[in-house]
C-alpha positions in Angstrom: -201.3 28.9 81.5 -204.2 29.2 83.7 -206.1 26.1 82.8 -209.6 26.1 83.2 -210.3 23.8 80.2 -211.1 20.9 82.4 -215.1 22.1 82.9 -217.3 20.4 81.1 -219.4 22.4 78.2 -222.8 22.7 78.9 -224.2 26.0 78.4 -227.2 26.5 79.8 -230.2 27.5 77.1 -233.8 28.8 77.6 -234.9 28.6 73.9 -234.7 26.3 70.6 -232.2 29.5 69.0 -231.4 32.1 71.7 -228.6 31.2 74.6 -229.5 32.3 78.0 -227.6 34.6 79.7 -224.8 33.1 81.4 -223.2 33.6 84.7 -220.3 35.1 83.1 -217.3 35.2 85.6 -215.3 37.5 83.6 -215.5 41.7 83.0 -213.0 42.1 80.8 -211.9 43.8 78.4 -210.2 40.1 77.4 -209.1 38.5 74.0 -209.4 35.6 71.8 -207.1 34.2 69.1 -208.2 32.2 66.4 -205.5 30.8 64.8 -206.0 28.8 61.5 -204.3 28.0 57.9 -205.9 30.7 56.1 -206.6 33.5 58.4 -206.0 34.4 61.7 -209.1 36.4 64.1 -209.2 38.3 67.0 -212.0 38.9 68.8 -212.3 41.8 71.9 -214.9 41.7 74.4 -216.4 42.5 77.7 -219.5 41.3 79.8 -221.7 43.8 80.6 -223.8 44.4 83.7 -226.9 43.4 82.2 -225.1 40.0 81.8 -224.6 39.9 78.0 -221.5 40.0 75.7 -220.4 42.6 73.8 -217.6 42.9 71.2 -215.1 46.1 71.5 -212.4 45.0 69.1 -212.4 42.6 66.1 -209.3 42.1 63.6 -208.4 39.1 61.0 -205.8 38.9 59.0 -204.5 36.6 56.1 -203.2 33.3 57.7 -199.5 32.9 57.2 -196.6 30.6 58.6 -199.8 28.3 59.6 -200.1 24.6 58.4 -202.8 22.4 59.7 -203.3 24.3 62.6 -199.5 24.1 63.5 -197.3 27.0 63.3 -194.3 25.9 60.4 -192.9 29.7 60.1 -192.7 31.6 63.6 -191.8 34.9 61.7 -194.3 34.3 59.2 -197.0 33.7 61.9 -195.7 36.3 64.2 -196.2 39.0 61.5 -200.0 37.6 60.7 -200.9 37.4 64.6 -199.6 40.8 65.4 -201.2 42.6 62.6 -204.5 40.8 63.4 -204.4 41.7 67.4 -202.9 45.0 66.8 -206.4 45.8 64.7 -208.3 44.5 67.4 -206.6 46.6 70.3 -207.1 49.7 68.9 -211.0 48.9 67.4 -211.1 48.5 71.3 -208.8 50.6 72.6 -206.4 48.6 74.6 -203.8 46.4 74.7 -204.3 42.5 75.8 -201.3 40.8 78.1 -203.0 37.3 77.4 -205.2 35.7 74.8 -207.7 32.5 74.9 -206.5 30.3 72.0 -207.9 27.7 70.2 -206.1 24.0 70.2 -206.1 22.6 66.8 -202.4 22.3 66.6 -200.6 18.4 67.6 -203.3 16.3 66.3 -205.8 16.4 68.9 -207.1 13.3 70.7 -210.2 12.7 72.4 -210.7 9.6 75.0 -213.1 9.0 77.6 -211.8 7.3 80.7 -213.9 6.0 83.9 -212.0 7.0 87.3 -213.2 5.7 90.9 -211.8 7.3 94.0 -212.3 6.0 97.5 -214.4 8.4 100.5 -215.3 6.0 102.4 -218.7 6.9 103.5 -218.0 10.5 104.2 -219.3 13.6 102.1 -217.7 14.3 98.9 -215.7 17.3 99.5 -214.5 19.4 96.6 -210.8 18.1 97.4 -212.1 14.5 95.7 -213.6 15.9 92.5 -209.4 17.4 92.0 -207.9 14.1 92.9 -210.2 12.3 90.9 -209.7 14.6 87.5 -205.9 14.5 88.5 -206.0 10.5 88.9 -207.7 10.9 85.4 -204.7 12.9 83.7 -202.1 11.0 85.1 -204.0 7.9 83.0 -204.3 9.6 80.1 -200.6 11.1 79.9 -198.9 9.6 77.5 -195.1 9.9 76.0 -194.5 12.9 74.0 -198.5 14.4 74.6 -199.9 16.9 77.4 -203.4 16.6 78.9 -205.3 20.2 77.5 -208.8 19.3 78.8 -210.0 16.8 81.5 -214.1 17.8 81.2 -216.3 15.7 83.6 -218.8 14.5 82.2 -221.1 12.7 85.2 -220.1 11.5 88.3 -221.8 8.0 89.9 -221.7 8.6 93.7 -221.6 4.6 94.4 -225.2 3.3 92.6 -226.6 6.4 91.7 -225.1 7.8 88.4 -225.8 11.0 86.6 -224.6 13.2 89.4 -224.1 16.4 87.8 -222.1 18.2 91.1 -221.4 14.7 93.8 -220.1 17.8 96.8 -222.3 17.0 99.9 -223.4 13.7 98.9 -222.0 10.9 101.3 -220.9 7.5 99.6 -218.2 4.5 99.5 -216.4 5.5 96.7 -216.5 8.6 93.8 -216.4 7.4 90.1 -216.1 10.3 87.1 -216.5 9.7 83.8 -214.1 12.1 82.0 -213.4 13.4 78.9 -209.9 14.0 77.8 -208.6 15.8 75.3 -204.1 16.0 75.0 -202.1 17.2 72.3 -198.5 16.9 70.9 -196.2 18.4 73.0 -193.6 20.0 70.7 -196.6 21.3 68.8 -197.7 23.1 71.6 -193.8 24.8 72.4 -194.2 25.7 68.8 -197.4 27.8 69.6 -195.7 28.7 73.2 -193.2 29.9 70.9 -195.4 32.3 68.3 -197.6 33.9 71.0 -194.4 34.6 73.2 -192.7 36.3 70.4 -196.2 38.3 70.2 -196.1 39.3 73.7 -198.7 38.0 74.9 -199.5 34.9 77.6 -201.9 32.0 76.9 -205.0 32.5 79.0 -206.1 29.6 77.9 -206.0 26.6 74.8 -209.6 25.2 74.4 -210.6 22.7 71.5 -211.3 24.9 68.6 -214.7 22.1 67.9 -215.7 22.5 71.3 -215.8 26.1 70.9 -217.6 26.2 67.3 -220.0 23.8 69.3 -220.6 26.1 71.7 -221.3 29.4 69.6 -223.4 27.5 67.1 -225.4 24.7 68.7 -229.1 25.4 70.4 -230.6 24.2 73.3 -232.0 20.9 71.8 -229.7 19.6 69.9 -226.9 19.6 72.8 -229.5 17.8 74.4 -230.6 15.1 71.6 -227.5 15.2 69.8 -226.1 16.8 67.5 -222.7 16.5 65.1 -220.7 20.0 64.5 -218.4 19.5 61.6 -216.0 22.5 61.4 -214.7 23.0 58.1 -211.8 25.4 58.5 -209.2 26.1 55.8 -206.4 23.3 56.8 -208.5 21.6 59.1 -211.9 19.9 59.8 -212.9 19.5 63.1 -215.9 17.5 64.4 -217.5 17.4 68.3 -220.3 15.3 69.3 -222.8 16.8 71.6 -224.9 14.5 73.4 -226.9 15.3 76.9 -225.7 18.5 76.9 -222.3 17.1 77.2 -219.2 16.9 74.4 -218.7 13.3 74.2 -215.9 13.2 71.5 -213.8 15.9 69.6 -211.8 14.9 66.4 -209.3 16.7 64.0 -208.8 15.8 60.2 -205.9 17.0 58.3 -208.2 18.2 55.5 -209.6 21.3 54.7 -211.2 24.5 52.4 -207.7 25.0 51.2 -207.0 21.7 50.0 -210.1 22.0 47.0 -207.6 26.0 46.5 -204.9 23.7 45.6 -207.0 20.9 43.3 -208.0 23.9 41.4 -204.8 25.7 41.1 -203.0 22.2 40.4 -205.7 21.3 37.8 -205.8 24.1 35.9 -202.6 25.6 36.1 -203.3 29.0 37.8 -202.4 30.3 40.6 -203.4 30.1 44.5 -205.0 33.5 44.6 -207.1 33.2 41.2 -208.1 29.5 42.2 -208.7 30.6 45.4 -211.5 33.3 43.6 -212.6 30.4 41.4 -213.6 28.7 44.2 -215.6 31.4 45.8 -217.1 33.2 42.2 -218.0 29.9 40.5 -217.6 27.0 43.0 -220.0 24.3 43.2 -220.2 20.3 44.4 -223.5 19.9 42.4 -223.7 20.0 38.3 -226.1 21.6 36.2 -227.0 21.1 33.0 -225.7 25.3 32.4 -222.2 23.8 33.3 -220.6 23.0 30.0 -221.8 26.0 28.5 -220.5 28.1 31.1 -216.9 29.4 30.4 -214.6 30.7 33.5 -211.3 32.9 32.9 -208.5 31.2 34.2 -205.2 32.9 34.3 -202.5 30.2 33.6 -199.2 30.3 35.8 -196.4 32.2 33.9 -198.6 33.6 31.2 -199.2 37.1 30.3 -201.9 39.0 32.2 -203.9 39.7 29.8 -204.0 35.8 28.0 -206.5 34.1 29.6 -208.0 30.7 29.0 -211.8 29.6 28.8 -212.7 26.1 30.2 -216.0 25.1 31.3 -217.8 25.4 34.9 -218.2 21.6 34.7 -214.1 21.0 34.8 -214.1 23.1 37.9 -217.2 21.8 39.5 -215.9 18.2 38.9 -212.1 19.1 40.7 -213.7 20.4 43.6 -216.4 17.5 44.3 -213.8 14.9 44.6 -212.2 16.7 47.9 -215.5 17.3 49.1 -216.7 13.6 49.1 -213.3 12.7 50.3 -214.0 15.0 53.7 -217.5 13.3 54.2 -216.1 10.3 53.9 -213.1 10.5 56.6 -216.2 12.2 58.9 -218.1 9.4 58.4 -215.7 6.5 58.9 -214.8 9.0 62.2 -217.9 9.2 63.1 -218.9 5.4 63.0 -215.1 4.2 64.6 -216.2 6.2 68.0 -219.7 3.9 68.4 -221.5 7.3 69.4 -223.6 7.0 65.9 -226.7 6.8 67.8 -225.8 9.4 70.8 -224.7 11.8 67.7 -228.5 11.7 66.8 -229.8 13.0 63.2 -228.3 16.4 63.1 -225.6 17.7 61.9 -224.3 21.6 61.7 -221.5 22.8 59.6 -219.8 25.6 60.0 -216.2 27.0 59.7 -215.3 28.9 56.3 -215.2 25.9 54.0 -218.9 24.6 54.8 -220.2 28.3 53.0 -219.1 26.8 49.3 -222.4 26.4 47.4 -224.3 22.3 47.5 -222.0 21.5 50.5 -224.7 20.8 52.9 -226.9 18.8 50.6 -223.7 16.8 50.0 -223.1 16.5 53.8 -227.2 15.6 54.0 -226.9 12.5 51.2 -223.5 11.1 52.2 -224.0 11.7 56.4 -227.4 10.2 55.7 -228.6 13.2 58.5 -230.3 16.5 58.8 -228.0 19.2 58.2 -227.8 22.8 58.5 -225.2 26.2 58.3 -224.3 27.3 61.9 -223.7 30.9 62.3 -222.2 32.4 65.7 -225.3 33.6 68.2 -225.8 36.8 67.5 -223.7 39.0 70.0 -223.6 42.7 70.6 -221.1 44.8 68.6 -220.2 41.7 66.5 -219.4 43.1 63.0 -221.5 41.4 60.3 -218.3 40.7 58.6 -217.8 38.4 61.1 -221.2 36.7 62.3 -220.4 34.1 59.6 -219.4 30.1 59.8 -215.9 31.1 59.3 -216.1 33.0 62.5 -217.7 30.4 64.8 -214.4 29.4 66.7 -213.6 32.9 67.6 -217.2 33.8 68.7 -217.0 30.3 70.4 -213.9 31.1 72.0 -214.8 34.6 73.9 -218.0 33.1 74.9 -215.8 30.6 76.4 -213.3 33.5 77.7 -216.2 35.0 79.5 -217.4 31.9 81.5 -220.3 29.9 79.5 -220.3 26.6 78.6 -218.3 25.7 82.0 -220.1 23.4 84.9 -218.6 23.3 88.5 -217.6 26.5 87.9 -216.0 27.2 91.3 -213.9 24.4 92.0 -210.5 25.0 90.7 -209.5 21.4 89.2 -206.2 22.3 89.0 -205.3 22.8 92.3 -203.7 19.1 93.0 -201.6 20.2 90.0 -200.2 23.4 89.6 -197.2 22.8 87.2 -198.3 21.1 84.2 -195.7 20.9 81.2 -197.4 23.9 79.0 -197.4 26.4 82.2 -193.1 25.5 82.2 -192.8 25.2 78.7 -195.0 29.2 78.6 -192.7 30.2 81.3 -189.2 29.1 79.8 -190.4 31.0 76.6 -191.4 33.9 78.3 -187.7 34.2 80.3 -186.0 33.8 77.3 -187.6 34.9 74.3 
């Protein structure tokens, strides 16, 4: 895997809603693979030579052999990836060798970690900003986990702190503050596994909140502070942007699909017809129209054609529970990191599940914070079937594919370590699958 994860995301903005156009270091064409519970998105792009992105192939497909981010069914998730990059390539015309991925598989960790290095009194050199990230993943590896992103945050160049690049500057000794973000390891050989089978190499895994961050956030609220809650189907993910840095990522095994299966348990129908419940007549706030509203269900094992009546209310009140549940965990997350007051008064939801109707005045009373929908930035060629929040990742991920949100851009970190354990585990697959 050619790891470039460790750069810290910053993209630079101009305005309060518009990005400003990056120095992309990609061309392309080059792909992205979203790869969730419930579906599974590909997203085909190039940078053009006025600088902006533009979209050549898009695909999605139903998510299958997925749980929680983790593939449970390699055959089952094979068939799902290939159909959904196989729509892309020929949207675009072409065939991808290697996809960008998002990490949301292994229950993610996020840790910050302070690491000095000695120059004794000479000029930082770009050598000590790689033994320092280096010294800083060799502290954070851990039995059984492998180091996915090591992001500087500052450097302190002896006194003076906030150093955003140290090269050039002469002091006693180099101290980073880094950001790092490891994974489960046999999770990771399981996703090795998939996109081998797939025939295709991992470009890249990037944190799947980092990347929602990225495609939704604006200039100011990187800057004062802002709380991305990405509500995926099996998943919720959450990134705290502070200073135009990502100061903490977290993963919570609930998701959009959980409330699918309340309703399908409590009233007897099935996943696909809860599943249309949910989206048709879904709602976490009651109205006094509830009881009188009646909903078809179709009961599990019944004819076709007998269908049951119950109340909006009985719906309304199975899928509140699940919702208040998820605020809850994100707020007991949120408080346990101590960043409460870098996190500011704003929060942005995105990801599929954040679309069901009342969820952000929900997220507003129980986060006790401004909240709002984030949409991907607009991006040329994007289909409007996917410039929703269940498409953020995957917009987030080929801006990541094409260079933004990336700070020391032309120092390769990983050049004091150039056999990690996903490069041998990508290349045992790849010899033998």
């Amino acid at each position: 895997m050619n790891d470039m994860s460790h750069r810290v995301l910053t993209p630079p903005m101009t305005g309060a809603d518009e990005p400003e156009r990056p120095r992309h270091h990609r061309t392309g064409p080059f792909g992205v693979l979203d790869i969730g519970t419930t579906k599974i998105a590909c997203l085909i792009g190039r940078t053009e030579s006025d600088g902006t992105l533009r979209v050549l192939g898009f695909g999605w497909h139903r998510g299958r052999g997925v749980r929680a981010g983790g593939i449970v069914d390699l055959d089952e998730a094979e068939k799902s990836i290939r159909a959904c990059v196989g729509q892309a390539e020929d949207m675009a015309d072409t065939r991808l060798r290697s996809v960008t991925v998002n990490l949301s598989c292994g229950q993610p960790v996020s840790q910050l970690f302070n690491v000095q290095w000695p120059v004794n009194g000479r000029a930082v050199e770009e050598q000590d900003i790689r033994r320092v990230v280096a010294e800083g993943r060799t502290r954070a590896k851990a039995e059984g986990r492998e180091v996915i992103h090591a992001l500087p945050l500052t450097f302190s160049t002896d006194e003076m702190e906030g150093v955003v690049d140290p090269r050039g500057l002469f002091c006693t000794t180099l101290t980073a503050k880094l950001h790092i973000i490891d994974s489960a390891a046999t999770a990771l050989r399981s996703l090795g596994a998939c996109i081998a089978r797939c025939d295709l190499d991992i470009a890249e895994l990037v944190s799947a909140p980092m990347v929602a961050g990225l495609a939704t956030l604006v200039a100011d609220e990187q800057e004062l502070g802002a709380t991305v809650i990405d509500m995926g189907g099996g998943t919720t993910g959450m990134a705290v942007f502070a200073d135009r840095q990502l100061l903490h990522t977290a993963q919570l095994p609930i998701g959009g699909f959980h409330v699918t299966k309340d309703l399908a348990t409590g009233l007897s129908t099935s996943l696909n017809h809860a599943e249309r419940l949910k989206t048709v007549f879904g709602n976490v706030q009651s109205s006094p129209d509830d009881e009188r509203e009646l909903v078809p269900v179709h009961l599990v094992g019944e004819e076709e054609h007998q269908i049951a009546k119950v109340p909006r209310s009985m719906v309304v009140n199975i899928i509140r529970p699940r919702l208040e549940e998820t605020f809850e965990y994100v707020k007991e997350r949120l408080d346990s990191t101590g960043l409460t007051r870098a996190a500011g008064n704003r929060v942005v939801l995105t990801g599929g599940a954040c679309q069901l109707a009342g969820v952000r005045e929900m997220a507003a009373r129980m986060l006790s914070r401004h909240v709002r929908l984030g949409r991907p930035h607009a991006m040329r060629g994007l289909p409007d079937s996917a410039s929703g929040p269940a498409f953020a990742t995957a917009a987030g991920l080929l801006h990541w594919a094409a260079g933004e949100g990336r700070t020391l851009h032309d120092v390769d970190l990983e050049v004091a370590q150039p056999t990690g354990l996903f490069r041998r585990i990508v290349n045992f697959l790849r010899e033998r699958i």
